[in-house]
N, C-alpha and C positions, 0 to 999 in steps of 0.2 A: 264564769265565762270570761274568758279571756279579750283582750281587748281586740285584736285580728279578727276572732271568731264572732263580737258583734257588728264589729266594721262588715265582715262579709255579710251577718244576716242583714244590716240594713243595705249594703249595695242589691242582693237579690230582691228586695222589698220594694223596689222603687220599680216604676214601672218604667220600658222600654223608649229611647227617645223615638219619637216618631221623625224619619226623615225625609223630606221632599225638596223636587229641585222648581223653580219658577223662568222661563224663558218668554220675557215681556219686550212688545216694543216701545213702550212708552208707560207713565206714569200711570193714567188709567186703566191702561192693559193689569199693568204689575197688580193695583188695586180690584180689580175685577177676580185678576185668580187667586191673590189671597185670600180676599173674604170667601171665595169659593172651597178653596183648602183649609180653611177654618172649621166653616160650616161642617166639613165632613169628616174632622179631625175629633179624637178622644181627647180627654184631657191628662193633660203630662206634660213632661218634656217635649220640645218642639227644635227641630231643625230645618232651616228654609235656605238654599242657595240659588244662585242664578245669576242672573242678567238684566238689567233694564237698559234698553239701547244699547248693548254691549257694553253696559259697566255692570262690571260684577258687584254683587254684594255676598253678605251672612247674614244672617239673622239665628237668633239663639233666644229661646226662654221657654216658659213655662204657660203652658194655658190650662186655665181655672176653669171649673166644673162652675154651673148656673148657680146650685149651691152655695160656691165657696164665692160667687164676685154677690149674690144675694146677701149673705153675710156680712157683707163691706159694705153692704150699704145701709144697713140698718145701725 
């Protein structure tokens, strides 16, 4: 197998980023609806934009299956 051809099988392998946006008015707001978009997020890739008080932010990562942070703590 060629090097291209397993680059592409692992890009298809990986699972979909998840993307959402956050529009907060303050600190607590912003904390309220993240843990909330956690909560109801799969585990994978993650994409988080928005606002708190009109300052933009990014946010970028990876969230862990209960499994995989249970693991880490053992």
């Amino acid at each position: 197998m060629t090097l291209l051809a397993r680059m592409a099988r692992l890009e298809a392998s990986r699972p979909p980023t998840q993307v959402a946006t956050i529009i907060a008015s303050d600190q607590e707001d912003y904390e309220t609806q993240l843990e909330g978009l956690l909560l109801r997020s799969r585990p994978g890739p993650q994409e988080v934009s928005g606002a708190i008080g009109g300052r933009a932010f990014n946010l970028t990562g990876v969230l862990k299956s209960h499994e995989e942070m249970l693991g880490e703590l053992v």
